[in-house]
Backbone as a ProteinNet text record, in pm:
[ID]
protein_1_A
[PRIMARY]
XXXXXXXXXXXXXXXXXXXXXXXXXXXXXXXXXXXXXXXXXXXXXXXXXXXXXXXXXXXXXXXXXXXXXXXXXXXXXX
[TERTIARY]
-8391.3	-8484.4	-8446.7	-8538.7	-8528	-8598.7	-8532.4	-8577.3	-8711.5	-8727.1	-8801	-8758.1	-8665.3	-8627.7	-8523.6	-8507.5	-8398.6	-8267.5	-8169.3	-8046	-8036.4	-8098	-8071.3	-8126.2	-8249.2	-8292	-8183.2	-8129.5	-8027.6	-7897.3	-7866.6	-7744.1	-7805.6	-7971.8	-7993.6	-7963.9	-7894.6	-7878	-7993.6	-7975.6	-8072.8	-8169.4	-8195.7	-8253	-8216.7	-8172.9	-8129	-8198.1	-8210.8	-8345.3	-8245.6	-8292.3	-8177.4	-8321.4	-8245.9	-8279.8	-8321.3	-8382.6	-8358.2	-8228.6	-8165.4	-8033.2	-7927	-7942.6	-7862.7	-7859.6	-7962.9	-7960.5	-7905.6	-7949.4	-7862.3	-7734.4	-7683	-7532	-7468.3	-7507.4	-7480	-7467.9	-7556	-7575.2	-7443.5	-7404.6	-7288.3	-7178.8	-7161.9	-7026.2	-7009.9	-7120.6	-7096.4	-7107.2	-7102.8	-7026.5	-6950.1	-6880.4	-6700.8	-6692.8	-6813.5	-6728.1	-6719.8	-6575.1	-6530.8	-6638.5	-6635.8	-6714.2	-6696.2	-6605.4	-6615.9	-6704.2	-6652.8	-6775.9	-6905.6	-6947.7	-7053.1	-7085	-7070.3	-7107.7	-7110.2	-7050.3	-7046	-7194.6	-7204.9	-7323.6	-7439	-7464.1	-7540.4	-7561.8	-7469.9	-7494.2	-7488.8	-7418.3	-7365.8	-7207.8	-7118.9	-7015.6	-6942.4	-6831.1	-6811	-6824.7	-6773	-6832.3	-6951.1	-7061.7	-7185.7	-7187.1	-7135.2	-7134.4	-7106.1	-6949.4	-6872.1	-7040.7	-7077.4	-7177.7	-7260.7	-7332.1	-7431	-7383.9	-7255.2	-7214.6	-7157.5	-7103.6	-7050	-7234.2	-7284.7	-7434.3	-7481.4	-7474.5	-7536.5	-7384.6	-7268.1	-7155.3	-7199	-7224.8	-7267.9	-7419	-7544	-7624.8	-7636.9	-7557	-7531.1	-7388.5	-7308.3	-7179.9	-7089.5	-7076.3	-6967.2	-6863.5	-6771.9	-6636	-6605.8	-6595.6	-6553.6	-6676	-6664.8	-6721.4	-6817	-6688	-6718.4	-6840.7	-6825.3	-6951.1	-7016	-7086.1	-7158.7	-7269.7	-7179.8	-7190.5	-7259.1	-7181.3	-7213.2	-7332.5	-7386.3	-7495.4	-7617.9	-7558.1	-7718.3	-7725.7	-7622.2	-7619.5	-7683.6	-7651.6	-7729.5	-7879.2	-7915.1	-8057.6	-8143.1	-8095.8	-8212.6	-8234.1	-8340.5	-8457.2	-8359.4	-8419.2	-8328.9	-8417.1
20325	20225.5	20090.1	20031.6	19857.8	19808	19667.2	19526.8	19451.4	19509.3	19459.6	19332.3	19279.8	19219.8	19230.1	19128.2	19197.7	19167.7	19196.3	19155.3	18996.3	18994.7	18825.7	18733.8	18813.9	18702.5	18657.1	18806.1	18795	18672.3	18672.1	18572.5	18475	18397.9	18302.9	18194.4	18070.2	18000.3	17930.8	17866.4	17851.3	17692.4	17649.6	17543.7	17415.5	17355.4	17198.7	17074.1	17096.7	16978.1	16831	16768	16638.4	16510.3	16422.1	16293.5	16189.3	16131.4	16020.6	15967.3	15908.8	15863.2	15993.4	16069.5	16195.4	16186.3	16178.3	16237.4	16150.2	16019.3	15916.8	15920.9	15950.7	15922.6	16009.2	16176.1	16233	16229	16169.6	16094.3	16063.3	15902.3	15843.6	15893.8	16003.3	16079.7	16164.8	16236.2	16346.1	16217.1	16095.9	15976.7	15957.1	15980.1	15939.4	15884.5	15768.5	15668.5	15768.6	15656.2	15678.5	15634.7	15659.6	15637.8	15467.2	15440	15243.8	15206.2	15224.9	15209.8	15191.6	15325.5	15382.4	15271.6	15254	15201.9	15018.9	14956.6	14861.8	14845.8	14976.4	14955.5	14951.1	15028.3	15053.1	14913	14853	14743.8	14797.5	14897.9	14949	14934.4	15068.9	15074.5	15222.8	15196.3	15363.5	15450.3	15421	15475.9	15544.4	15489.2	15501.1	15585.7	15602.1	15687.8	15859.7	15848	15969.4	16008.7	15944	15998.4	16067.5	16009	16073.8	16238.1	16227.3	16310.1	16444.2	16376.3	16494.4	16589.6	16517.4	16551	16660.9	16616.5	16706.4	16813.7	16831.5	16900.8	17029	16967.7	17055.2	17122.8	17099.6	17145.3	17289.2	17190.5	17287	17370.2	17385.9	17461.1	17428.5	17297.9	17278.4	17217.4	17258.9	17202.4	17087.2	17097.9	16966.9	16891.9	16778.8	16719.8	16750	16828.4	16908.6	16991.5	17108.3	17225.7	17136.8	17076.2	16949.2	16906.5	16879.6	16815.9	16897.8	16997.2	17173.8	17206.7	17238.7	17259.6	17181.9	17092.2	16940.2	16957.4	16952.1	16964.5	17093.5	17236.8	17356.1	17324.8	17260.6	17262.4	17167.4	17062.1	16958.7	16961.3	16918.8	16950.9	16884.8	16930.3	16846.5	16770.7
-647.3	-697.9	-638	-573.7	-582.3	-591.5	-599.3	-712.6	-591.8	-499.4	-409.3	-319.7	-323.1	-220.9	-139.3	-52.1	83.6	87.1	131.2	122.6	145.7	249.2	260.3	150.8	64.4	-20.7	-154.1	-134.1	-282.6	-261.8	-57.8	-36.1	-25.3	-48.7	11.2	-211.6	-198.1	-281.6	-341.1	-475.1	-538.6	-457.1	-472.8	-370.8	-489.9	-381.6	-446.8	-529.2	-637	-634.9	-668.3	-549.1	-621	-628.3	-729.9	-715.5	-596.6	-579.7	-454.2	-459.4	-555.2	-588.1	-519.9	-624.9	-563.1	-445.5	-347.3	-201.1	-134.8	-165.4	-120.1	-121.9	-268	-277.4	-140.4	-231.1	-73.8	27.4	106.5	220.6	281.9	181.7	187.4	181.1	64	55.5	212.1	277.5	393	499.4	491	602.9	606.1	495.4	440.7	379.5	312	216.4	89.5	33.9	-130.9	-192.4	-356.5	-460.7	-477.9	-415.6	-450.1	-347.4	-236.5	-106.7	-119.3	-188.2	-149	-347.7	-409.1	-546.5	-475.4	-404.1	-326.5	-242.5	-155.6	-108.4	-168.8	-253.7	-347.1	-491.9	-491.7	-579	-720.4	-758.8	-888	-892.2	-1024.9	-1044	-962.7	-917.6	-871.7	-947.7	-1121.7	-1237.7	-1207.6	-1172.1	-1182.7	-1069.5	-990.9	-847.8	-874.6	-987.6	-1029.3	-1110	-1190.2	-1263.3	-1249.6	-1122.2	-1050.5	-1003.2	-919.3	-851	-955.5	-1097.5	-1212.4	-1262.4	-1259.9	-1279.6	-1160.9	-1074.6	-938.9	-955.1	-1009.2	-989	-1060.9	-1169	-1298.2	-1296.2	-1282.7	-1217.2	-1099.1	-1058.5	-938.3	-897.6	-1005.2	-1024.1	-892.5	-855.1	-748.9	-849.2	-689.8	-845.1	-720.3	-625.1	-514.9	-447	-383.9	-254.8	-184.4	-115.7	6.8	-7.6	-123	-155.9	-139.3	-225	-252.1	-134.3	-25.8	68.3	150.6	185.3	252.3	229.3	103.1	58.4	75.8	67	126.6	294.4	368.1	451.3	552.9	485.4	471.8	449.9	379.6	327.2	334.1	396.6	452.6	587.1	577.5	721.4	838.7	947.1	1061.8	1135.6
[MASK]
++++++++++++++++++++++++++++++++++++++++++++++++++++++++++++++++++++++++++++++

């Protein structure tokens, strides 16, 4: 019996829905800046940076950065 779809659909990940903020932050984090940097550029608190980023962590079950990063990077247009 099968579920009707293909192997690859089962490895392909759930699709990202981020914020404009979100995507931005991202952005900045897969350039290198830190959360002060990037809260500097942005004209907020780095506070406000971790926030964003604990939000998109949790959502989306990353525990680091990097996944984070990987994953946006995987999935936006080129």
């Amino acid at each position: 019996m099968t579920t009707g779809g293909t192997v690859s659909d089962l490895q392909k990940p759930a699709p990202m829905h981020l914020t404009r903020r979100q995507a931005e932050i991202l952005e900045l984090v897969a350039s290198g800046l830190s959360d002060k940097e990037i809260a500097t550029r942005l004209g907020v608190s780095p506070r406000t940076i971790q926030s964003h980023l604990d939000r998109l962590f949790l959502q989306h079950g990353f525990h680091k950065r990097t996944a984070a990063v990987a994953a946006w990077l995987r999935e936006r247009p080129e």
